[in-house]
C-alpha positions as a printed NumPy array, in Angstrom:
array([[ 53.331, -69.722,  93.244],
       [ 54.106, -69.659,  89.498],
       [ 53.535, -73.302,  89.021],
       [ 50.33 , -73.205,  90.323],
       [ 49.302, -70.839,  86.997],
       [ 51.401, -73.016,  84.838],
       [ 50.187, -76.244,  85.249],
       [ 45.624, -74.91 ,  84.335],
       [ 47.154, -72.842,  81.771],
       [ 48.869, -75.733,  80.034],
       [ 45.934, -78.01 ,  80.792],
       [ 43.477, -75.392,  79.295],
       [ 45.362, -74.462,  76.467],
       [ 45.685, -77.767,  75.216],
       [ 42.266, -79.1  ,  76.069],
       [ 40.776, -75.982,  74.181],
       [ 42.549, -76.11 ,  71.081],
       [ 41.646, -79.75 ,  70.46 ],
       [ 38.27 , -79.007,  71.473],
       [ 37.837, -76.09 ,  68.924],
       [ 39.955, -77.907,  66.243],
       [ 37.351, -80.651,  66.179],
       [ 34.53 , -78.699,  66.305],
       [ 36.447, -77.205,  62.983],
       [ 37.67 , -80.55 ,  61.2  ],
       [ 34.196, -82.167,  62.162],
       [ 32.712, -79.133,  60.263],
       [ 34.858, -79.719,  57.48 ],
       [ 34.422, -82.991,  57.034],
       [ 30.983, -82.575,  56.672],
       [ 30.937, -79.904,  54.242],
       [ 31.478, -76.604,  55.841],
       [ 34.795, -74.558,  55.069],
       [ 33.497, -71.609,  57.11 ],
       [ 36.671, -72.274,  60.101],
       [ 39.051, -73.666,  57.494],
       [ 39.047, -70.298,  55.542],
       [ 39.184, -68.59 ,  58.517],
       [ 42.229, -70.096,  59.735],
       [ 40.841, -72.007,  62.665],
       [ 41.004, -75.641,  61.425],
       [ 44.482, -75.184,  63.04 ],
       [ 46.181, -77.098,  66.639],
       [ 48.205, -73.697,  66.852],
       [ 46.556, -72.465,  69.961],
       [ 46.771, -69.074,  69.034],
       [ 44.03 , -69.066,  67.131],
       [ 41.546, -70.307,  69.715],
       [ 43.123, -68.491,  72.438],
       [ 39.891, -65.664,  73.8  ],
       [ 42.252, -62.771,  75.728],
       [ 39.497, -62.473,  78.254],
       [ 38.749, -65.887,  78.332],
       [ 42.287, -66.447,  79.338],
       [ 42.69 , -63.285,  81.924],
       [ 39.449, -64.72 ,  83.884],
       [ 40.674, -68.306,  83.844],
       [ 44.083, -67.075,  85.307],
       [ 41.745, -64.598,  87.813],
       [ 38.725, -66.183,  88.883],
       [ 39.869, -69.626,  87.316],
       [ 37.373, -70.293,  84.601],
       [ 38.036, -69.443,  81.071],
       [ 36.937, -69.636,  77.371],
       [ 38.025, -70.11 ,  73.602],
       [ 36.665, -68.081,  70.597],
       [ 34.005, -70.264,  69.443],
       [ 34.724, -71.378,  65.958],
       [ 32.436, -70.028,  63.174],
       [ 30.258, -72.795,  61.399],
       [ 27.681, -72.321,  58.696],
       [ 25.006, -74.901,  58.385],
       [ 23.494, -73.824,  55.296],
       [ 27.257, -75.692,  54.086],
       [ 25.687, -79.229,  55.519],
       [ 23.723, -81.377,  53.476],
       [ 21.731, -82.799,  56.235],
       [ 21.96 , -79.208,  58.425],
       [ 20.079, -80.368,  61.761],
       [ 22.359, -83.429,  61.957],
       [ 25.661, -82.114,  61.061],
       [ 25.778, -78.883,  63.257],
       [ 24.485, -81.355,  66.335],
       [ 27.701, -83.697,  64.87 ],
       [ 30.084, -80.673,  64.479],
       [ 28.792, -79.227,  67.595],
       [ 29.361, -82.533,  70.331],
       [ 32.436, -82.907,  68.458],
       [ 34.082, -80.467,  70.916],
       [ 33.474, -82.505,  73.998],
       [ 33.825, -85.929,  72.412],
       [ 37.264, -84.573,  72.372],
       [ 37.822, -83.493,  75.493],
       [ 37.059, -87.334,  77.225],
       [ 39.067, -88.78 ,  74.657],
       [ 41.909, -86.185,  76.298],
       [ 40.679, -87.074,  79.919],
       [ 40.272, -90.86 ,  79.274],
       [ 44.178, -90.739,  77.564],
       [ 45.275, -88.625,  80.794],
       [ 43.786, -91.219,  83.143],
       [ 44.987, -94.138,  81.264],
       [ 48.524, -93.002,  80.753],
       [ 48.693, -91.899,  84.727],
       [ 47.41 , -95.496,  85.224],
       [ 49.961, -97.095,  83.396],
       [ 52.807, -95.348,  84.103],
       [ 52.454, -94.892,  88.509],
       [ 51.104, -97.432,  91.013],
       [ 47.832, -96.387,  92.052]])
């Protein structure tokens, strides 16, 4: 019964904290500190982790992160770089699904 929590927790965990931390470095990289001097251009998951967000994904099985703050006045091209900063997020999550897939391809006999 526990493993059954264990398993999406660890899976959502990790896929959100990537996803947020590129939103932040992809913001940062293009000129906007905003999640830096917050503290969010971080992998520690703790500071992604939404309470409620976690509580409904362990309850009704769908979940959420903090969104990460972003200012696009920071950008020089502001239209571009929030639409880069913003697909950044789940850019990262199929690089995490296509690295999941290939590593349970390599490693069992499908």
């Amino acid at each position: 019964m526990v493993v059954q929590y264990i398993i999406p927790i660890t899976a959502f965990t990790v896929a959100l904290t990537v996803h947020e931390f590129s939103h932040a470095l992809a913001a940062y990289l293009l000129g906007d500190p905003t999640a830096k001097q917050q503290g969010r251009l971080t992998l520690n998951p703790f500071a992604h982790i939404d309470l409620l967000g976690l509580l409904s994904l362990i309850v009704i099985k769908f979940g959420w992160a903090k969104p990460v703050p972003m200012d696009a006045d920071n950008f020089r091209h502001p239209r571009l770089y929030a639409i880069a900063a913003a697909v950044a997020g789940p850019v990262s999550n199929f690089m995490i699904g296509f690295a999941t897939l290939l590593t349970a391809r390599l490693t069992t006999f499908w």
